[in-house]
C-alpha positions, -999 to 999 in steps of 0.1 A, spaced: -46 223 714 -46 247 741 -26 285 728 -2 284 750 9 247 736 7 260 700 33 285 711 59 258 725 52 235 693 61 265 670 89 275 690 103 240 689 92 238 649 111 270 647 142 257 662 145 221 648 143 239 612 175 238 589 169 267 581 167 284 615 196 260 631 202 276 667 223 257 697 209 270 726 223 292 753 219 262 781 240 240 754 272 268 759 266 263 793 270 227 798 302 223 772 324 252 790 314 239 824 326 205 814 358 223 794 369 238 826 361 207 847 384 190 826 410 217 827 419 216 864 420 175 863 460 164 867 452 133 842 466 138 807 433 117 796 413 145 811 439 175 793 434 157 761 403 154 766 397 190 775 413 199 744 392 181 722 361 196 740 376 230 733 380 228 697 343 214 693 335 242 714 349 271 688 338 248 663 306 252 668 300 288 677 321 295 643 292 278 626 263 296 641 280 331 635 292 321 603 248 304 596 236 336 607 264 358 588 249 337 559 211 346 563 222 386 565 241 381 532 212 371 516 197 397 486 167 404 476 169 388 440 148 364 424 141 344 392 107 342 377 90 314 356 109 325 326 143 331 339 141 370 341 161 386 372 131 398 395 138 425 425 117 431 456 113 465 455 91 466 485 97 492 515 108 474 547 78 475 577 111 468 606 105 489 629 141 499 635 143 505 595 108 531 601 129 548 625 155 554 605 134 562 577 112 590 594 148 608 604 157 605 569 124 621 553 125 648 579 160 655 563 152 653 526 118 667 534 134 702 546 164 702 523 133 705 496 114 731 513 142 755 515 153 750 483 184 732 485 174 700 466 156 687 439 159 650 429 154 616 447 169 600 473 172 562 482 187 544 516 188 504 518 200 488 549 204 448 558 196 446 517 159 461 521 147 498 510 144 516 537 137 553 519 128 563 488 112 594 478 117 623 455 102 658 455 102 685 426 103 688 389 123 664 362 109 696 335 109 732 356 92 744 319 63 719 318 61 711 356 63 671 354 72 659 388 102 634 397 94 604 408 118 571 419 116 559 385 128 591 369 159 588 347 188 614 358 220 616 340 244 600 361 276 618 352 306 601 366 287 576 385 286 561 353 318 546 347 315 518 374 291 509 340 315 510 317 341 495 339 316 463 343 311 463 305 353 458 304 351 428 328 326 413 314 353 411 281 372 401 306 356 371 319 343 364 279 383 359 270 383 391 250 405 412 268 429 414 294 436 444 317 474 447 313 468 447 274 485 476 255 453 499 245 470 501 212 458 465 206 423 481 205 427 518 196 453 514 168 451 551 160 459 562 195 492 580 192 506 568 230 522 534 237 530 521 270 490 527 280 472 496 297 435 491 301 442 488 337 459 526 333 426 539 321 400 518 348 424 533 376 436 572 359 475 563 357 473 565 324 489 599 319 468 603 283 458 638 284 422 648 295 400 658 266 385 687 290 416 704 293 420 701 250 385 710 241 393 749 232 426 737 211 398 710 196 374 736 190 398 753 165 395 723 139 366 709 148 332 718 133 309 736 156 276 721 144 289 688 150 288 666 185 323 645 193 318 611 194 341 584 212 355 576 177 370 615 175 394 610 200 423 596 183 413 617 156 419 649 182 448 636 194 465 633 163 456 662 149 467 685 181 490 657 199 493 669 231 520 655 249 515 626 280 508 642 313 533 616 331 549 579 324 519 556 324 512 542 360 533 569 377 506 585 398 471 589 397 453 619 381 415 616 376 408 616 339 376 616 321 394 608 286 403 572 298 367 561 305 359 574 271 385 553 257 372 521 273 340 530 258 354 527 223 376 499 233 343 478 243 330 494 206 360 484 184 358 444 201 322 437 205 316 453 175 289 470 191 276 509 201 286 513 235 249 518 248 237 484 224 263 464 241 254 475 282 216 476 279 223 441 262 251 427 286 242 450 323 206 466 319 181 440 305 194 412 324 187 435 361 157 450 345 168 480 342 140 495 326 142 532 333 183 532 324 206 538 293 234 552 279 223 583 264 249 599 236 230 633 220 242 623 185 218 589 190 191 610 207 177 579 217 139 583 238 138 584 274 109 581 284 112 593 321 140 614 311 151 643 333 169 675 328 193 692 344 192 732 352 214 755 367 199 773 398 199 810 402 182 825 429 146 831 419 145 802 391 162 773 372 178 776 337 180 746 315 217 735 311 223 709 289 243 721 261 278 707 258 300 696 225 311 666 246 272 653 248 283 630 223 307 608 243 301 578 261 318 562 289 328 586 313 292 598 314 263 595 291 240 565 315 208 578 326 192 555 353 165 558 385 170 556 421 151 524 422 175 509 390 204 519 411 194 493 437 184 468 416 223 471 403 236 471 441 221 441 447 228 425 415 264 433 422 263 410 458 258 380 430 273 364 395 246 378 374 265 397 354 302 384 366 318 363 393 324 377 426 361 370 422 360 393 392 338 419 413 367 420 440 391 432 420 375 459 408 362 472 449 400 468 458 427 495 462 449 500 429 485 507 433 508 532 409 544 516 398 561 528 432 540 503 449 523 534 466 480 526 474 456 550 458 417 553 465 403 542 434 395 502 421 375 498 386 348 528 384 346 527 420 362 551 448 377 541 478 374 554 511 405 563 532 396 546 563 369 521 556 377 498 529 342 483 527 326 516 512 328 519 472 314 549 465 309 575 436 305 611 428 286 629 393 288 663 380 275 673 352 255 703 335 228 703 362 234 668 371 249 664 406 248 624 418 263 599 441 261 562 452 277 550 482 280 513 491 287 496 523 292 461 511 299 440 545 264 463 561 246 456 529 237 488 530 229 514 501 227 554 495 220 569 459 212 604 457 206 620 421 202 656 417 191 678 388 194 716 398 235 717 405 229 710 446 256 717 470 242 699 493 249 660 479 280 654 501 264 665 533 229 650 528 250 615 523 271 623 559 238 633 572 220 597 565 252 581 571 248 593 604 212 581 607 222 547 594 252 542 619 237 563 651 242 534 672 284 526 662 293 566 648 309 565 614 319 594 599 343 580 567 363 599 544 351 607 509 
């Protein structure tokens, strides 16, 4: 067969396929010719049937967009010959993707060489890895280099981890979210306190940061606080409620702990048995945990975090609060970070239905709409991007998601960078040059 008829019969292969449905362009045509043919006729046969002809018409450019909406959605998640969750990991050859990436490593690439960052950096867009790269040293002391699989602590970004680890109670018919906390935490000395107060800070329950030096004056020295200390601090100092439960919003680092133990006291579980159990091994997670000091558990890509001076780094890791879980504590990779992205497009670990709830705006009693779902951030002005922030001892992080682009930024930083927030405006600019977004976070 001659080439040029191999073409044509591929073409028409192509276009006959289920899977590649397309009505052509010569189709339109022809219907809203006849449409408006039948739309200047005086014959209420003709209007009737001009109507008809216009409803099939919107019908069926509704289901093209809606096919081809489809094939966008899809994510790069598989399952292998034994059931395990498999991820391609593979860097995207599109062309308009290698742009975008080449403006991105020139980015990251001088940030590094004038000392303003060192960590890794990751960009998906349409679903695919577009970037992912990290430069300097996970151990300034014996010079091991990052890499994408190296395991940063995640600071705040991990509590959208232990918010999953509460809906996955959820869905099990363990919990609910407007349950007193009392019902789990018997020893907590505040009533009126939801678990939806703590996954959204309305609680009011004081922060334990703004208690540590009053805790320090009963507490041993030598010995690390652990989840299961909290009521015990509170009792013993009692510091009063910062406001009525779900009266306004005030970012609290206590709560998350809290729904940490909570997860403890009903699966009857450590908090980092029960996620690598329920979240990490079913995404093969490999290079993530939850990390708690008193466990000292091995991590064996583990990175540390240093505070930078001018000429050199100083290790800074030492913290009395190490030992909690919940608010902090999960160590993961660049690379996990996106297999849990994807994951989270799916019902591996939960039903969407569940998922939505926790990307959408909460409210305080007044009714009035604050920026925060389950774990996740909300942006002022786009309500597609969930999006977090980490700071901690060294540890500066950040994962921003925008879920209708499918696309994906996680930065992780180990030498206290200024430089997160405008690195992520920076690729978001990249990402978007063609429709300028510049959202609030």
């Amino acid at each position: 067969m001659a080439c040029w008829k191999k073409k044509i019969q591929a073409k028409r292969n192509k276009f006959i396929s289920p899977d590649n449905f397309r009505i052509p362009f010569a189709f339109y045509n022809i219907l809203g010719g006849f449409c408006f043919y039948l739309s200047k006729s005086k014959s209420m046969r003709f209007r009737f049937l001009f109507f008809t002809s216009a409803i099939i018409f919107f019908i069926l450019i509704d289901s093209c967009s809606k096919k081809e909406k489809e094939a966008s959605n899809k994510v790069n998640i598989t399952k292998d010959s034994t059931g395990k969750t498999v991820f391609d990991l593979s860097i995207s050859q599109d062309p308009s993707h290698k742009t975008k990436a080449a403006e991105i490593e020139k980015l990251f690439d001088k940030l590094h060489a004038f000392r303003q960052f060192n960590g890794a950096l990751l960009v998906a867009e349409d679903g695919k890895i577009i970037f992912a790269d990290a430069k300097g040293y996970a151990n300034f002391t014996t010079k091991e280099l990052l890499t994408v699989n190296s395991s940063f602590h995640l600071a705040s970004v991990s509590k959208q981890f232990t918010a999953m680890a509460i809906m996955i109670l959820k869905e099990e018919g363990k919990l609910n979210y407007d349950d007193d906390v009392k019902k789990y935490i018997p020893d907590l000395p505040y009533v009126g306190v939801t678990i939806r107060h703590l996954l959204t800070h309305t609680s009011g329950i004081p922060n334990i940061t703004n208690y540590i030096p009053h805790f320090m004056t009963f507490w041993d020295s030598c010995a690390i606080a652990r989840n299961c200390d909290l009521p015990y601090m509170f009792n013993k100092h009692n510091p009063p409620m910062q406001f009525k439960p779900g009266h306004r919003f005030y970012y609290n680092n206590t709560g998350y702990a809290l729904l940490a133990l909570i997860v403890e006291n009903i699966s009857k579980k450590p908090f980092d048995e029960f996620a690598e159990e329920k979240i990490f091994k079913p995404l093969q997670m490999k290079d993530t945990k939850v990390y708690s000091i008193v466990k000292d558990p091995e991590l064996a890509r583990r990175v540390y975090g240093y505070h930078q001076n001018r000429r050199w780094y100083a290790l800074d890791e030492d913290d009395i609060r190490n030992g909690l879980t919940g608010e902090k504590g999960v160590y993961s990779s660049v690379v996990d970070l996106y297999k849990w992205d994807q994951a989270l497009y799916t019902n591996v670990l939960v039903k969407q239905s569940t998922l939505q709830e926790a990307f959408q705006y909460s409210k305080v009693n007044s009714g009035r709409q604050i920026n925060y779902g389950f774990g996740w951030r909300k942006s002022k002005d786009d309500p597609q991007i969930v999006y977090h922030f980490g700071h901690w001892r060294g540890f500066k992080t950040c994962i921003i998601r925008f879920v209708d682009d499918k696309k994906l930024i996680v930065i992780l930083n180990n030498t206290g960078s200024r430089r997160i927030k405008p690195l992520a405006l920076d690729v978001i600019k990249i990402l978007y040059r063609d429709s300028p977004k510049s959202p609030d976070l």
